[in-house]
N, C-alpha and C positions, 0 to 999 in steps of 0.2 A: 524681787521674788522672795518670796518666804523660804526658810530655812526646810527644807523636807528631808534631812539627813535623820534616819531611823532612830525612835528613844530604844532604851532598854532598862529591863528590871534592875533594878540597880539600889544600893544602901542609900544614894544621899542623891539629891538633887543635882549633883554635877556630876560627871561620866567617871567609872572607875575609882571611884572614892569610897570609903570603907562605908558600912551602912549604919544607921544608927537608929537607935532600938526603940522605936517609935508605935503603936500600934493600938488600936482601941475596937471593940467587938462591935462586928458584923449586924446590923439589920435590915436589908439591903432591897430595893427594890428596882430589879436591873434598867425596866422600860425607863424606868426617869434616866438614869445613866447613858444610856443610848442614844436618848433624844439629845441631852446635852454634849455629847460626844459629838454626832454631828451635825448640831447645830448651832457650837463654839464660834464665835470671835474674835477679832483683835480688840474691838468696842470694848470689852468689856476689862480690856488687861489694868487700865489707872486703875478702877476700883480697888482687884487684887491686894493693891497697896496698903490698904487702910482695913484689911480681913485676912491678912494673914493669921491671924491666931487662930483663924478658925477650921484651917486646914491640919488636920490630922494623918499624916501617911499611916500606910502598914510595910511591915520591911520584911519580905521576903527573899530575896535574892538568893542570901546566905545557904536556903533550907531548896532551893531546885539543884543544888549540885552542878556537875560539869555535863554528864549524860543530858544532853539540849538539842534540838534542831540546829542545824548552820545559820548564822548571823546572814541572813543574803540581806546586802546593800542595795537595796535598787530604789531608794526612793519612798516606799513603799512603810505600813504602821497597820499591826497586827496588835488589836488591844482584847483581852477578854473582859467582857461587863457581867457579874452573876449578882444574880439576887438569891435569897435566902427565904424561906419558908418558916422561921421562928417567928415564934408569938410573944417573946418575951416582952416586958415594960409598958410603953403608949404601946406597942403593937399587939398590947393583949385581945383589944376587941375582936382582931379577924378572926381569933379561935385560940383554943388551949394550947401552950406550950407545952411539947411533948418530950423536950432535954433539947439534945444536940440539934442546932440548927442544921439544916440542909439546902445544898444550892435549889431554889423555887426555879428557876430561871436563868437560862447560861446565853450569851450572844457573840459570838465571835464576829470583832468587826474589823474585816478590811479596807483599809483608805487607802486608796491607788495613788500610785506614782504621779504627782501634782499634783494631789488632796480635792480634785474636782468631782473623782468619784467613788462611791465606797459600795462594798458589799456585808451584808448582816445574816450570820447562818445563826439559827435557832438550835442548841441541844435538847432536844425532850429531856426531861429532867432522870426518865424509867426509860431512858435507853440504858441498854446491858454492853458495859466494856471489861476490855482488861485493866485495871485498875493495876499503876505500879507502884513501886514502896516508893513511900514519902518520906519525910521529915517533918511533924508538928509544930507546931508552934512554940510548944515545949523543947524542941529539939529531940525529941524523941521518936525513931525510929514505927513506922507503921506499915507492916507486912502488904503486900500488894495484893490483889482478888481478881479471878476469871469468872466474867459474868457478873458483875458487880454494878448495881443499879448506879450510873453517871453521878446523881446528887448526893452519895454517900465521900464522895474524894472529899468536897468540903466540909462533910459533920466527922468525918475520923483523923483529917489532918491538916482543915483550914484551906487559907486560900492558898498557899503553896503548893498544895497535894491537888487542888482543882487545877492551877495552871501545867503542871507536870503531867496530871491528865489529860487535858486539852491538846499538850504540844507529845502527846508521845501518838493518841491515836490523829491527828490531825499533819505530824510532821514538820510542823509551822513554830517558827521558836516566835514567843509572844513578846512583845516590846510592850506595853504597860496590863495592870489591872486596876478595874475600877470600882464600886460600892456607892450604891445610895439607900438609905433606911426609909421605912415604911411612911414615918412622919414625913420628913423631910420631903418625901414623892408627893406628899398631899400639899405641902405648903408650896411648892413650886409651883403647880398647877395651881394654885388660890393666887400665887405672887403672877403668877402669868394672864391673870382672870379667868380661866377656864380656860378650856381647851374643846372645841369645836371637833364633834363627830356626827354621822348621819348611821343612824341604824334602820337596816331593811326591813328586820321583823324584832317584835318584840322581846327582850330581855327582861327575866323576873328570875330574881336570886337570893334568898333568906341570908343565905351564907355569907355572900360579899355585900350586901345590903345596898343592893341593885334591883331599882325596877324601870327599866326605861319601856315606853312606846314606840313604834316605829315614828321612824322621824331626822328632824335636824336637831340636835341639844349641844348645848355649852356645859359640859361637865365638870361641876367642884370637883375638890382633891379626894372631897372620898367618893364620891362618885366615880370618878379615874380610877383609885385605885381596886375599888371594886367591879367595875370592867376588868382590869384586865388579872383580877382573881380569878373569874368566873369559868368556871369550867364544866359544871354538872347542867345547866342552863340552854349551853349552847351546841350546838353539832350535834357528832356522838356521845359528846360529855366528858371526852377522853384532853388528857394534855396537849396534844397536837391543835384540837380545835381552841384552845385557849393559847397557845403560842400565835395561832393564826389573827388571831381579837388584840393580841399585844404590838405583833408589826403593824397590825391597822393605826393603834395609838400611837406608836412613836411616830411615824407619817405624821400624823394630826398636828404631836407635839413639835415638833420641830416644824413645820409650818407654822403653828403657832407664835413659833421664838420669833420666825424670818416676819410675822406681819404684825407682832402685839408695838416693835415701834419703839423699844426697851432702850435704842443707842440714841435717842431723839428726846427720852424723858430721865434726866438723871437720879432724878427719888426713884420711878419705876428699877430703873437699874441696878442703884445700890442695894433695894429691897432683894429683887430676885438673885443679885451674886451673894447678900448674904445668906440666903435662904439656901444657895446652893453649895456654898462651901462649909456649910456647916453640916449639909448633909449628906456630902459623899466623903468616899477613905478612898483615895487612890495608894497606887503602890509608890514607895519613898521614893520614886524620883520626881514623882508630880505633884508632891507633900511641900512647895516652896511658890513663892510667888512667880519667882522666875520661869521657875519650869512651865505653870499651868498657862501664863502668859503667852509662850513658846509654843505650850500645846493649840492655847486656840486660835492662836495666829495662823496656823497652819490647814485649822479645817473653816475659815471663813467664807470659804466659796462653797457650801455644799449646802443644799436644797434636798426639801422630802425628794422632788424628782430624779435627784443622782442617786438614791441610793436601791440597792436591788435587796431584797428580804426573801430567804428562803428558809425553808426548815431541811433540817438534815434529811438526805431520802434514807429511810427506814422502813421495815415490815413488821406489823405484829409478830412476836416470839411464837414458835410453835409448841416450846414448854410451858409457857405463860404467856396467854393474851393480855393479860396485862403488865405486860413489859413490850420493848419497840429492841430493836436491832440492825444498826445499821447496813444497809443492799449494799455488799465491799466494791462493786466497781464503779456505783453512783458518787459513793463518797471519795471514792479517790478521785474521782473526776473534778469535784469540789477543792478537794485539797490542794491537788493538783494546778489548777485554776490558781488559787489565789498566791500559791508559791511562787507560778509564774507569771505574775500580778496582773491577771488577764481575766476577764467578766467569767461569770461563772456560767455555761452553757444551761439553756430553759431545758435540754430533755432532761438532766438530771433528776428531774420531779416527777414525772412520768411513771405511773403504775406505781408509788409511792403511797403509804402507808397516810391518808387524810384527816383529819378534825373535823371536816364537813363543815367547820363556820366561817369559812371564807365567802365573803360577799356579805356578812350580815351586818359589820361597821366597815363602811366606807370616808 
């Protein structure tokens, strides 16, 4: 049996070893991270060997302080995956870079006690929390905010102040973070051959330069990545209906991994782990061979069918409809759930704040 004793945020790839100052900027496109989260093998660990150079960590540890959730041992891997909304370098085509990146997309994933099953909560990006003080990236000190739109923790203090966020309103101390860039997300989905989705009605999107028909399609990388941009297109046009079109994807994608066949062809293989370690930044304890090895040994048994995808239950804000607010006893019911590494109950979602484009990729 695999090793299921909990990682954590940590400086250096071995446990409690000082960190080392490792870190390179964010472009981040959470749904690739997710799918590859879980739909990791041990297949893939020889490669690692021969790509190491290409793994980059970020070292955080240092800047979350002591103020944490309780370490609970049970087994159990709490990783946060976010994506970023910057248009900087190759990511200029999606649109203008407007400064400071911001979390696009946040996925808090749990992998249950014998890694058979996991759950995936969605943060609206314009849910409104209490934001507490961080520490930068600079090491410099950034005052906390009440009502403070969720995707600003990462443009005002990186990923440190996004994890701190997560585990203050969440109560869940986080054992790894993850990042994959805009490119990177396309090149996978090209190294995978596409990725296979059915949509019910038709998608037409200047923006993310998307036009699909209804139907069955094999979608490139930029076609992937423009799905699951798409936001004005579909539903009510709001963030929620595009979170709903990204759990469709990762589905897709990770079935994808379990049937393209990748541990049976070795070119395919070395293509897609280079393709992939070049383009995610996990946090410095998954920044070594060993570790990542370790990490996907661990979630080798899981299938699109194990995993449950929900978005946080929230209500439109009644100061601003365009902002979301999490309903306090739904979300603790969620929190609650996963702390006591137990499925998270379906009424939770119930009279929940919707996207309306669920059912449109299947």
């Amino acid at each position: 049996m695999e090793d299921q004793s909990k990682g954590r945020i940590r400086g250096t790839g071995h446990r409690r070893r000082p960190a080392g100052a490792r870190r390179r900027a964010a472009r981040l496109a959470a749904w690739s991270v997710a799918g590859l989260v879980l739909a990791g093998g041990s297949g893939l660990g020889w490669v690692y060997l021969k790509l190491d150079g290409n793994i980059q960590g970020v070292d955080i540890s240092g800047r979350l302080g002591s103020d944490r959730p309780d370490d609970v041992d049970n087994g159990s891997m709490d990783i946060l995956v976010l994506g970023s909304d910057s248009r900087a370098g190759a990511n200029g085509e999606y649109g203008r870079d407007e400064g400071g990146a911001r979390s696009d997309t946040a996925m808090i994933v749990h992998i249950y006690e014998g890694h058979r099953k996991a759950a995936v909560v969605s943060v609206p990006r314009d849910t409104l929390v209490d934001r507490p003080r961080c520490t930068d990236g600079r090491g410099d000190s950034v005052p906390g905010e009440r009502r403070a739109m969720f995707n600003t923790a990462y443009e005002v203090g990186g990923p440190a102040c996004a994890v701190k966020t997560v585990e203050q309103i969440s109560g869940i101390r986080m054992d790894h973070y993850l990042e994959v860039d805009f490119t990177g997300f396309k090149k996978l989905v090209d190294e995978l051959g596409g990725v296979e989705i059915t949509t019910t009605e038709a998608i037409s999107d200047s923006k993310s330069h998307l036009d699909l028909p209804p139907g069955t399609h094999t979608l490139s990388g930029d076609q992937a990545l423009g799905l699951v941009r798409t936001r004005k297109a579909v539903g009510n046009g709001s963030d929620l209906g595009r979170i709903q079109l990204q759990q469709a994807f990762v589905k897709a994608l990770i079935q994808q991994v379990k049937d393209v066949g990748v541990l049976s062809d070795p070119k395919k293989l070395y293509d897609l782990v280079d393709t992939a370690t070049q383009a995610i930044t996990p946090d410095s304890e998954l920044d070594s061979v060993q570790e990542l090895v370790g990490f996907a040994n661990g979630l080798k048994g899981l299938g699109a069918d194990d995993v449950q995808m929900i978005t946080l239950p929230v209500a439109y804000d009644e100061r601003d409809p365009n902002r979301v607010v999490p309903l306090e006893k739904q979300s603790e019911q969620v929190w609650a759930a996963l702390r006591a590494d137990l499925p998270i109950p379906a009424s939770v979602t119930e009279g929940t704040a919707d996207g309306q484009a669920a059912g449109i990729v299947e």
